[in-house]
N, C-alpha and C positions, 0 to 999 in steps of 0.2 A: 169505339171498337166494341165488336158484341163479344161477350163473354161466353163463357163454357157453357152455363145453364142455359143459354140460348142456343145458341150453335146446334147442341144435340138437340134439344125441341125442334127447330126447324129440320135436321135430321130425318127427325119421326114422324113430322109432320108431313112430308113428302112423299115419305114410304109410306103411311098409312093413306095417303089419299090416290095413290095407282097401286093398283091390282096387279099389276107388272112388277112389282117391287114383294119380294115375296122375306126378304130380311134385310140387316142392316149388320155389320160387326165395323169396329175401329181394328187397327193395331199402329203400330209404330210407336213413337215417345211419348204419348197418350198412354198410352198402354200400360206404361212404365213407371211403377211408384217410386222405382228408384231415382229416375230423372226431374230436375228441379222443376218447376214448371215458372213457365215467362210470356212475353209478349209474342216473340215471334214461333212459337212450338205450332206446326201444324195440324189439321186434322186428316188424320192418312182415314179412308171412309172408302166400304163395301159395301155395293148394292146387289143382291142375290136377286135376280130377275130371271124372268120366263124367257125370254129371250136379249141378246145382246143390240141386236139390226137396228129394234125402232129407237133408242135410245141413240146409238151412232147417228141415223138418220137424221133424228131431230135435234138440230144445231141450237134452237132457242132453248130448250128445255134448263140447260142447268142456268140459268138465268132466273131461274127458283130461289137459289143461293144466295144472290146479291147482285151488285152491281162490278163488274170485271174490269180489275184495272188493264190488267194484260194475263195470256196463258201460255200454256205448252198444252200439244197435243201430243204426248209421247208416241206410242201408235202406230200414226203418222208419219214420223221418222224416214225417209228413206233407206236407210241403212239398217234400221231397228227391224227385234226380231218383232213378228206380231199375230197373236191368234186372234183376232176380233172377235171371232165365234164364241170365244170363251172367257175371254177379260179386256177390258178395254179404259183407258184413263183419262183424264182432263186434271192438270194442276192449276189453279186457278189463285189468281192474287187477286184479293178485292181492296176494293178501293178505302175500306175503315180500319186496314190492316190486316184482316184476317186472309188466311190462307188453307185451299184445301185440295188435299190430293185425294180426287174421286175416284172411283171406279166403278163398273158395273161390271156382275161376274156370272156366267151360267152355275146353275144349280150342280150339274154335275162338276165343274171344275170346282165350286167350293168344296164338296162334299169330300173330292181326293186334296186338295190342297191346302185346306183351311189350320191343319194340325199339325201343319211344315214350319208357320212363326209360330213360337210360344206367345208371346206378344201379342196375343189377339183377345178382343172382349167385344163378346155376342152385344150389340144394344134392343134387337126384336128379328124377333122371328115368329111370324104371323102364320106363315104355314108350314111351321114347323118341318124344316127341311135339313138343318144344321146337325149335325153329328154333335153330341157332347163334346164341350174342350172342356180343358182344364183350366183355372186360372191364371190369369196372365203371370208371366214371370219372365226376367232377362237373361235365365241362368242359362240356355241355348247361347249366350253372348260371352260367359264368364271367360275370363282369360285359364287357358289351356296348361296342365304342364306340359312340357314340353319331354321329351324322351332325349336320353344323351345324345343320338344321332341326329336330331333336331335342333340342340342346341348347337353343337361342334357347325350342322350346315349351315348357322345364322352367322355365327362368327366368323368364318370363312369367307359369306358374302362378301359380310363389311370390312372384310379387312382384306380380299381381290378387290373392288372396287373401287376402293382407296388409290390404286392404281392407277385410275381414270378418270377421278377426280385429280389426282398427281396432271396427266398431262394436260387434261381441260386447261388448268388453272395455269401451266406452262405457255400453252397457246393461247392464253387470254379468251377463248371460246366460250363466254359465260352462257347464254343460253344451254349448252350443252352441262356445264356443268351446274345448271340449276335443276334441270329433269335427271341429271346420273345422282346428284346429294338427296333432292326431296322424294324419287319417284324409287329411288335403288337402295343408297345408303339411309336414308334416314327411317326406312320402311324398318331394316335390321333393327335399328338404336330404337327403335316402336317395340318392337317383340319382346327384346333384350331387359327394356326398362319394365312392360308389361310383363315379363316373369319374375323380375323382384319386385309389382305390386301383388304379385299371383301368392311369393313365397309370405310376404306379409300378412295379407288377407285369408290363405288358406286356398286360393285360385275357386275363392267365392265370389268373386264382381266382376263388372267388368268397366275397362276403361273407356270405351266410346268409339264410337267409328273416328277415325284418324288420332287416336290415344288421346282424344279431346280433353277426358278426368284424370289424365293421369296428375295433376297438381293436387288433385284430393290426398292422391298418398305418399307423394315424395313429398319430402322436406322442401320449405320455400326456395333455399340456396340452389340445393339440387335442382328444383322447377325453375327457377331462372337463369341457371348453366345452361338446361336444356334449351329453354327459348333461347335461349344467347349463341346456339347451333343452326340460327336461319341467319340469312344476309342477302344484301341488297344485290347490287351490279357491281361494285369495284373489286379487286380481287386482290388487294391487301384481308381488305373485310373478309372474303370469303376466306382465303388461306388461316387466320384466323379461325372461322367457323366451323371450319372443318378440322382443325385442330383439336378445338373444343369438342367435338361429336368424338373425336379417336379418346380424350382423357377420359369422356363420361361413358363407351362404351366399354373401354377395356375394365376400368376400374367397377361399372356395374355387372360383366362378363365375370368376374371373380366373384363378385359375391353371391352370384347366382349358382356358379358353379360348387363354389364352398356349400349353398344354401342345399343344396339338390345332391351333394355328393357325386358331382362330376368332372371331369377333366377339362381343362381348359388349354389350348394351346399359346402358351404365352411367349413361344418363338416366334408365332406368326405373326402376332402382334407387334414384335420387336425388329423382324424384318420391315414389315409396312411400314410401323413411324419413322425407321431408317428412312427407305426409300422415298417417302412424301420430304422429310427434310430435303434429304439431297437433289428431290429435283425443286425443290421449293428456290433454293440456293443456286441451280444451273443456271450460267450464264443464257439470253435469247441465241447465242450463236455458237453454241456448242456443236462441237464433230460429231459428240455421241454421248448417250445418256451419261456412262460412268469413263 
């Protein structure tokens, strides 16, 4: 598998031999001193060119890179939005492991958009077209405080959709209640968890797109409750899991709340786990909910 020190060599090496290529910048997890670096971390890669067309055109070109196990032409999409004129992708898996999400970008779309990621680092600019950035930094990502009104409307989610989880789980209708727990509820128990790593840390870091670090700052026990809030197809499991998401958000809701000097509604909370019991407990042939 080729490594860093090469990867970007061939990089430069490519941009310096077309005159079409007028700079290079990375961003994404590269970018990022803060994230660990591994095997599979990609190389997210900007080519600032004269024009976008002959690059689309010419279908052998990134064959520069290596040898292509298989790609995605994002772009291309029929449903995707897409400016070709002005940025245009290829993600590309090769075959020694590596992976790289290309692009090539007009001069003027870099210039207004290049200073929207913090996350970005210049690697050449040959004719000098780049507007100064700043050094790379993830804090554009840090988790948020949130405002009382922000918190009150997370905790409200998750604790109305508990509702819906309640009859999913009544109707045995697991597919639905695996998009209303992972895509609705568990998105709240993400926020919720990420404000008490915000209140710890000072809402200096941040946790990762789908709360992936949050194990860095909760306690192991806590970090494995939480894993212990996904589940498979059966719906003993689930009913369970879902349980376990109602102990760990309400008792994490308090202490954010305490943490922030906020209100918390701890009625509403008390109705919900009422109501998830009691249909938990309904007979399948019942006349009516209560």
């Amino acid at each position: 598998m080729r490594d860093e020190k090469i990867m970007y060599q061939l990089f430069l090496d490519i941009a310096n031999a077309d005159s079409r290529i007028l700079a290079v910048y990375l961003n994404g997890s590269r970018a990022n001193q803060n994230v660990p670096k591994d095997i599979f971390q990609d190389y997210d890669i900007v080519f600032v060119v004269t024009q976008t067309e002959d690059f689309i055109r010419e279908k052998d070109w990134i064959c520069k890179f290596g040898t292509i196990l298989y790609m995605q032409y994002p772009d291309e999409h029929p449903d995707a939005p897409s400016d070709k004129g002005n940025f245009y992708g290829w993600l590309m898996q090769f075959d020694d492991g590596v992976r790289v999400d290309l692009h090539v970008e007009s001069v003027p779309h870099a210039k207004e958009h290049i200073c929207e990621d913090k996350l970005c680092k210049v690697l050449l600019d040959k004719a000098h077209v780049l507007p100064r950035i700043p050094e790379a930094t993830d804090e554009g990502y840090y988790v948020k405080k949130p405002s009382q009104a922000q918190f009150l409307a997370c905790a409200n989610e998750f604790w109305w959709c508990t509702n819906n989880l309640a009859k999913g789980l009544w109707r045995e209708e697991m597919p639905y209640v695996q998009d209303m727990a992972n895509f609705t509820v568990r998105k709240e128990l993400e926020k919720m968890l990420s404000w008490k790593v915000g209140l710890k840390t000072g809402f200096q870091v941040s946790v990762g797109k789908s709360a992936k670090y949050l194990g860095r700052w909760l306690g192991q026990e806590e970090y494995q409750e939480y894993l212990g809030t996904y589940f498979g197809g059966k719906t003993e499991e689930a009913w369970e899991a879902v349980f376990c998401m109602c102990s760990l958000f309400g008792r994490t809701a308090k202490e954010v709340a305490e943490g922030l000097g906020y209100v918390y509604h701890t009625q509403e909370e008390e109705a919900a786990l009422s109501f998830l019991e009691h249909v938990r407990h309904l007979p399948k042939d019942a006349k009516g909910v209560y």
